[in-house]
N, C-alpha and C positions, 0 to 999 in steps of 0.2 A: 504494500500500500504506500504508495506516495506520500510524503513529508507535506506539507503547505508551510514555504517559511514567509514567516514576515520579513516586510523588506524591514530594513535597516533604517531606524529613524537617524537621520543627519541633523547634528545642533545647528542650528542658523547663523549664516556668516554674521560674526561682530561687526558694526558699524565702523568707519575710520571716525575719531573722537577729535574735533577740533576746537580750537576759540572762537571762529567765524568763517559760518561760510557764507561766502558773499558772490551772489550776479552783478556784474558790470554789463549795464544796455544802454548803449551807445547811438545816439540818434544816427539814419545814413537817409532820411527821407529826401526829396529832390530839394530841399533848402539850400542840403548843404552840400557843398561843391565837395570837388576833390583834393582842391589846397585845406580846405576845413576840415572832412576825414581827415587826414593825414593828418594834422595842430591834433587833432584828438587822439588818433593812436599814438602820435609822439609823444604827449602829455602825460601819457598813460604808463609807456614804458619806461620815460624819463624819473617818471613816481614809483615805480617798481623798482629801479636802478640805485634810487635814491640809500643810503642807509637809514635812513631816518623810517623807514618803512622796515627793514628788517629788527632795527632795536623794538620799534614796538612789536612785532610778532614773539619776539624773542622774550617779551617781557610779558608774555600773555601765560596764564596758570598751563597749556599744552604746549604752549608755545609753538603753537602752529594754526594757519588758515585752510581752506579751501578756497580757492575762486577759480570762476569759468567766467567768460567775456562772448557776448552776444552782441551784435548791429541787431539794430531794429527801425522797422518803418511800419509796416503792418501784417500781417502774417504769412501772405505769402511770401515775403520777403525776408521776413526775420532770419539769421544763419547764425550759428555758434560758430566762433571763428575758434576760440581755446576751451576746450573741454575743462573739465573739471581737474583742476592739478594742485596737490598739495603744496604748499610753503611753508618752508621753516627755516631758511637759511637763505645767505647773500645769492649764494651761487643756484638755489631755485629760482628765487625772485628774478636773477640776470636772465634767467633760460626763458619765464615767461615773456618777459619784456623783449629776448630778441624772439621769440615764437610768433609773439603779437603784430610785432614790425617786418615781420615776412610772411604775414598771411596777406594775401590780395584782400584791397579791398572794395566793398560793397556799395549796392546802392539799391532804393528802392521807393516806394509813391504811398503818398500817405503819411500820415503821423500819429500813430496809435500807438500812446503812451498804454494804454489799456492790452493789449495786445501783448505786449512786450513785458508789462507785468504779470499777466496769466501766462506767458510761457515760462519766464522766470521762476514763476511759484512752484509750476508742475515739477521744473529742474533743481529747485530742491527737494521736494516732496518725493522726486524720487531717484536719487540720488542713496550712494552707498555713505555717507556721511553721516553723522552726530554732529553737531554743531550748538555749544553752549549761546551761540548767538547766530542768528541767521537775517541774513540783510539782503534787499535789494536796492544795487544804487538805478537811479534815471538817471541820464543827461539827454541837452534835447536843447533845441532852439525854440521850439514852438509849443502850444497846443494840442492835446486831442485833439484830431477830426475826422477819426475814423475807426470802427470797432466800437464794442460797448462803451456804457458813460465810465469815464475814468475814474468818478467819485464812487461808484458803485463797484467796481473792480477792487480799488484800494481797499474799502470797507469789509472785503470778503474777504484779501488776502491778510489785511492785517488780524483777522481772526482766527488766521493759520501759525499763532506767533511768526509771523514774519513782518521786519520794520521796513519801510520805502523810502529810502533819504534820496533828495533829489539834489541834481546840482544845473541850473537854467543858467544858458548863455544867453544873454544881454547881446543883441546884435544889432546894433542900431543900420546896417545898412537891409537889413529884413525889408526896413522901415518903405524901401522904395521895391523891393523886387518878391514881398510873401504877401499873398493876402493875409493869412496868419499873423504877421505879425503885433505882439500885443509890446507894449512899452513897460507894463507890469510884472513878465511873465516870472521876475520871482513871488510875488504874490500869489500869482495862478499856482507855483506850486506850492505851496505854504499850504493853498488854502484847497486845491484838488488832487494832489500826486502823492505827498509823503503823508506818511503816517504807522502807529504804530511806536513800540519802548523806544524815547530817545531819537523820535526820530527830528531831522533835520535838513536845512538845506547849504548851501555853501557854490555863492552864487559865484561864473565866471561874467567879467566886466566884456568880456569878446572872445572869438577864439584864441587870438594868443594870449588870453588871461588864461586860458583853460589849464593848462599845466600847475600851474599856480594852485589853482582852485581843487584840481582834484587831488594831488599831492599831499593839501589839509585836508579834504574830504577822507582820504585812506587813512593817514596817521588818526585822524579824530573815532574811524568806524574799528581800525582795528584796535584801539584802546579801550572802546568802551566809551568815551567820551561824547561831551556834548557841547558845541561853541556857545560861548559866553552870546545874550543879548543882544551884546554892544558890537558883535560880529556881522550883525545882517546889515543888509546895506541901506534900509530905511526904516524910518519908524513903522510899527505893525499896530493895524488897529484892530483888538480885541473885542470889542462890543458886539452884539447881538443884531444881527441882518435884521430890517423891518421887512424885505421882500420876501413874503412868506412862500415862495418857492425856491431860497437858498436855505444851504443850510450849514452847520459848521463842520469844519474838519473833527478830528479826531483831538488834533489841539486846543479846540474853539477859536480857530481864525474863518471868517465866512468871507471867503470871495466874492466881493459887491458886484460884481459881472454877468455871477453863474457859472460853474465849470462845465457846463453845455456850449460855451462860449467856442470853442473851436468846430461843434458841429455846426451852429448857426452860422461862422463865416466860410462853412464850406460853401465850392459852386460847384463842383464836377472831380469825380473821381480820377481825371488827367491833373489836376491841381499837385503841387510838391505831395 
C-alpha cells in the first residue's frame, strides 16, 4: 500500500529589515524637456554620491535603506528605471547613482501624480522588504490632470502606513509654454500630494535648484526628520476652507483652488 507523504511545509522567506524604504517618482511628463530630465537625474545621483547621504544611512538603528526610482507621467508611461537595491555603504550609494545616470531616459503625456502614487504603493506593498519607515517621494513641475483625484489616492495610501513627501519645482518659464502651470504649486502640494507621519515638502526654486532641494529632501527622509517651519518658502495659511467642496489635507492645510485644479485646466489628452 502506498505511503501519502505530506509535502514538506517551507518557513516563509524572512523579509530584508531596513530603516527606509523609499520610491523616488520623478516627473518625465511633456513639461519637461530633456535638458530638465537630465538636472533631475543628475540631482539625484549627485545626492547619492554625496557622503552626507551615506553618514545618515549609517546612523540609522539597521543602518541601511531600500530604494527603487520610477519616471512617471501616467500609467502607460510610468517605467522603473532602478529596481529595488539595498544601501548601506559609500560604494552602494556610488553604484546606484552611476546605474541611474546610465539608464536612458524617459518621456511621457500627462501628469498623474495619482498614478504614480498607486504604483509606488503596490511596489512597496509588494516588495521583499520590512521597512521600519516606508516613504514615497513626488517630484513634478505641475498638477494632476490625469488619472484619479490625487486627494483621494493620497488618502488611501496614507492609510497603508505609507508617508508622501513631495518636492514641487517652481518653474516660472511653465509660466509661458504649460497650460498647467500654477505659480502656487508648492501649496498644491502641501495641501493635495503629501501626507501621512512626518510628512513634508522641500521645495526646488527651478531645475537647477533641484539638486539642492533633493539632497535635503534625502538627508531629512532618511533620518527620520522633519524641516523646521521656517524652511518653507512662504507663509502657510492654516485656517478652515469656507468652500464647502474643499477640504483639508491630512495636515489641515486646504488648498483655496481645489486639488481638482489640474483636471479642470485640462483640454485634450495630446496636452504635456
Amino acid at each position: 500500500m502506498a505511503l501519502l507523504l505530506a509535502a514538506p511545509v517551507l518557513p516563509a522567506q524572512a523579509k530584508t529589515a531596513v530603516d527606509l524604504e523609499l520610491v523616488m517618482a520623478t516627473d518625465v511628463s511633456w513639461s519637461i524637456d530633456a535638458a530638465e530630465a537630465q538636472l533631475q537625474r543628475q540631482g539625484i545621483a549627485d545626492a547619492f554620491r554625496d557622503k552626507a547621504i551615506t553618514r545618515a544611512i549609517r546612523s540609522g538603528i539597521l543602518r541601511k535603506i531600500a530604494v527603487t526610482y520610477m519616471d512617471y507621467s501616467s500609467s502607460d508611461f510610468n517605467k522603473i528605471v532602478i529596481d529595488w537595491r539595498i544601501i548601506s555603504d559609500q560604494a552602494s550609494a556610488e553604484k546606484f547613482a552611476d546605474d541611474l545616470l546610465g539608464a536612458p531616459l524617459s518621456s511621457g503625456r500627462s501628469t498623474s501624480i495619482s498614478d504614480a502614487v498607486e504604483m509606488a504603493a503596490g511596489m512597496i506593498e509588494g516588495n521583499d522588504i520590512e521597512g521600519t519607515r516606508r516613504v514615497i517621494d513626488v517630484s513634478g513641475d505641475g498638477p494632476n490632470n490625469w488619472g484619479n483625484m490625487v486627494d483621494d489616492v493620497r488618502d488611501a495610501v496614507i492609510r497603508q502606513r505609507i508617508t508622501i513627501n513631495g518636492l514641487p519645482i517652481m518653474n516660472p518659464a511653465d509660466a509661458f509654454n504649460s497650460r498647467y502651470y500654477l505659480a502656487d504649486l508648492d501649496l498644491y502640494y502641501r495641501g493635495c500630494v503629501i501626507g501621512g507621519p512626518g510628512a513634508f515638502t522641500i521645495v526646488a526654486n527651478s531645475f537647477k535648484d533641484y539638486a539642492r532641494a533633493v539632497r535635503r529632501r534625502l538627508v531629512l527622509e532618511i533620518a527620520g526628520a522633519v524641516p523646521a517651519e521656517t524652511d518653507a518658502p512662504r507663509a502657510l495659511i492654516l485656517k478652515a476652507a469656507t468652500n464647502p467642496h474643499l477640504r483639508p489635507s491630512p495636515a489641515g492645510y486646504t488648498y483655496p483652488k481645489g486639488c481638482d485644479i489640474g483636471e479642470r485646466m485640462r483640454g485634450s489628452i495630446d496636452d504635456q
